[in-house]
N, C-alpha and C positions, 0 to 999 in steps of 0.2 A: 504494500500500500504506500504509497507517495505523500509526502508531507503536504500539507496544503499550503498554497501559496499567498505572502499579503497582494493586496492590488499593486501595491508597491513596488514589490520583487516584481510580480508577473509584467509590468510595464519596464522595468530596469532590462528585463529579457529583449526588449523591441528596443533599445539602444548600445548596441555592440561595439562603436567607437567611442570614447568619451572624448569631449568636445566636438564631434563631427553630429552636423546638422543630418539625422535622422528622425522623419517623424514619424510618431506613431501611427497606426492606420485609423486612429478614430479620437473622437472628442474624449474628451474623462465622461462621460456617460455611457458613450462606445465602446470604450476600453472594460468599464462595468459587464457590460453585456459580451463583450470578448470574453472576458474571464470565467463567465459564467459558461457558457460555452465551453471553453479548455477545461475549462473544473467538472464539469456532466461529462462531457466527452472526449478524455484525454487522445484515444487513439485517431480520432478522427481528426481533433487542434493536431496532431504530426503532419497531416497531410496538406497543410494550409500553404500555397503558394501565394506568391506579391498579387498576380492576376485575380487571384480571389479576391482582393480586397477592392477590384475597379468595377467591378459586374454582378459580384454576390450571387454568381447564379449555379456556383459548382455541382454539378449533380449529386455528387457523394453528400455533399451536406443539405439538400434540400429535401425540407418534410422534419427537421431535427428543430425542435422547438427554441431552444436556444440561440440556432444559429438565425436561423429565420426572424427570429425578435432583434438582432444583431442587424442583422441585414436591414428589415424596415426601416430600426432607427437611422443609420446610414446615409440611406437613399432620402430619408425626409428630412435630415439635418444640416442646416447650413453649412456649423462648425464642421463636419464630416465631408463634405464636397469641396469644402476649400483647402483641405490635407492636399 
Protein backbone atom coordinates (compact mmCIF):
# COMPACT_ATOMS: atom_id res chain seq x y z
CA UNK A 1 0.00 0.00 0.00
CA UNK A 2 1.57 3.45 -0.92
CA UNK A 3 1.64 6.22 1.50
CA UNK A 4 -0.66 8.84 0.78
CA UNK A 5 0.40 11.88 -0.75
CA UNK A 6 -0.18 15.82 0.79
CA UNK A 7 -1.45 18.18 -2.26
CA UNK A 8 1.75 19.42 -1.79
CA UNK A 9 4.08 16.61 -2.51
CA UNK A 10 1.63 15.56 -5.33
CA UNK A 11 2.01 19.09 -7.19
CA UNK A 12 6.10 19.24 -6.11
CA UNK A 13 5.95 15.84 -8.48
CA UNK A 14 4.69 18.36 -11.72
CA UNK A 15 7.85 20.59 -11.09
CA UNK A 16 11.10 18.59 -11.91
CA UNK A 17 13.43 21.43 -12.42
CA UNK A 18 13.63 23.81 -9.64
CA UNK A 19 13.79 27.40 -10.93
CA UNK A 20 12.78 26.34 -14.48
CA UNK A 21 9.34 27.69 -15.44
CA UNK A 22 7.19 24.42 -15.53
CA UNK A 23 3.60 24.69 -15.07
CA UNK A 24 1.36 22.67 -13.75
CA UNK A 25 -1.54 21.33 -15.82
CA UNK A 26 -4.22 22.88 -13.90
CA UNK A 27 -5.45 25.61 -11.43
CA UNK A 28 -5.10 24.60 -7.55
CA UNK A 29 -8.80 23.47 -7.80
CA UNK A 30 -7.59 21.33 -10.87
CA UNK A 31 -4.61 20.00 -9.22
CA UNK A 32 -7.40 19.13 -6.23
CA UNK A 33 -9.36 17.13 -8.71
CA UNK A 34 -5.84 15.78 -10.36
CA UNK A 35 -5.19 14.29 -7.06
CA UNK A 36 -8.20 12.97 -6.42
CA UNK A 37 -7.95 11.05 -9.60
CA UNK A 38 -4.13 9.68 -8.93
CA UNK A 39 -5.40 8.84 -5.31
CA UNK A 40 -8.64 6.55 -6.71
CA UNK A 41 -6.80 5.58 -9.52
CA UNK A 42 -3.16 5.17 -9.16
CA UNK A 43 -2.53 2.63 -12.12
CA UNK A 44 -4.25 4.54 -14.48
CA UNK A 45 -2.53 8.47 -13.16
CA UNK A 46 0.83 6.03 -14.70
CA UNK A 47 -0.51 6.36 -17.85
CA UNK A 48 -1.07 10.10 -18.19
CA UNK A 49 0.72 11.64 -21.15
CA UNK A 50 1.33 15.86 -21.64
CA UNK A 51 -1.42 15.30 -24.64
CA UNK A 52 -3.99 14.26 -22.14
CA UNK A 53 -3.88 17.37 -20.54
CA UNK A 54 -4.94 19.46 -24.08
CA UNK A 55 -8.06 17.36 -25.10
CA UNK A 56 -9.07 15.32 -21.82
CA UNK A 57 -10.43 12.85 -24.16
CA UNK A 58 -8.08 9.71 -23.46
CA UNK A 59 -10.14 6.80 -23.97
CA UNK A 60 -8.45 4.63 -21.17
CA UNK A 61 -9.74 7.24 -18.63
CA UNK A 62 -13.12 8.03 -19.94
CA UNK A 63 -16.36 6.95 -17.96
CA UNK A 64 -13.79 7.19 -14.59
CA UNK A 65 -15.58 9.60 -12.28
CA UNK A 66 -12.63 11.30 -11.11
CA UNK A 67 -11.15 11.86 -14.06
CA UNK A 68 -14.15 13.00 -15.88
CA UNK A 69 -14.83 15.66 -12.99
CA UNK A 70 -11.20 16.73 -13.60
CA UNK A 71 -11.79 17.17 -17.19
CA UNK A 72 -15.10 19.21 -16.80
CA UNK A 73 -13.44 21.53 -14.49
CA UNK A 74 -10.74 22.09 -17.11
CA UNK A 75 -12.47 22.79 -20.19
CA UNK A 76 -14.80 25.33 -18.04
CA UNK A 77 -12.09 27.13 -16.22
CA UNK A 78 -10.52 30.14 -17.31
CA UNK A 79 -7.42 29.72 -14.93
CA UNK A 80 -7.12 26.16 -16.65
CA UNK A 81 -7.12 27.23 -20.41
CA UNK A 82 -4.73 29.89 -19.83
CA UNK A 83 -1.98 27.18 -18.48
Amino acid sequence: MRAELTQEDFEAQWRPIPLDHFPLPACSQGMILLKAFADAHPGPFEFIRPEDFVHYENEAFAGIEEWDAFARHCLSCHDCNEL
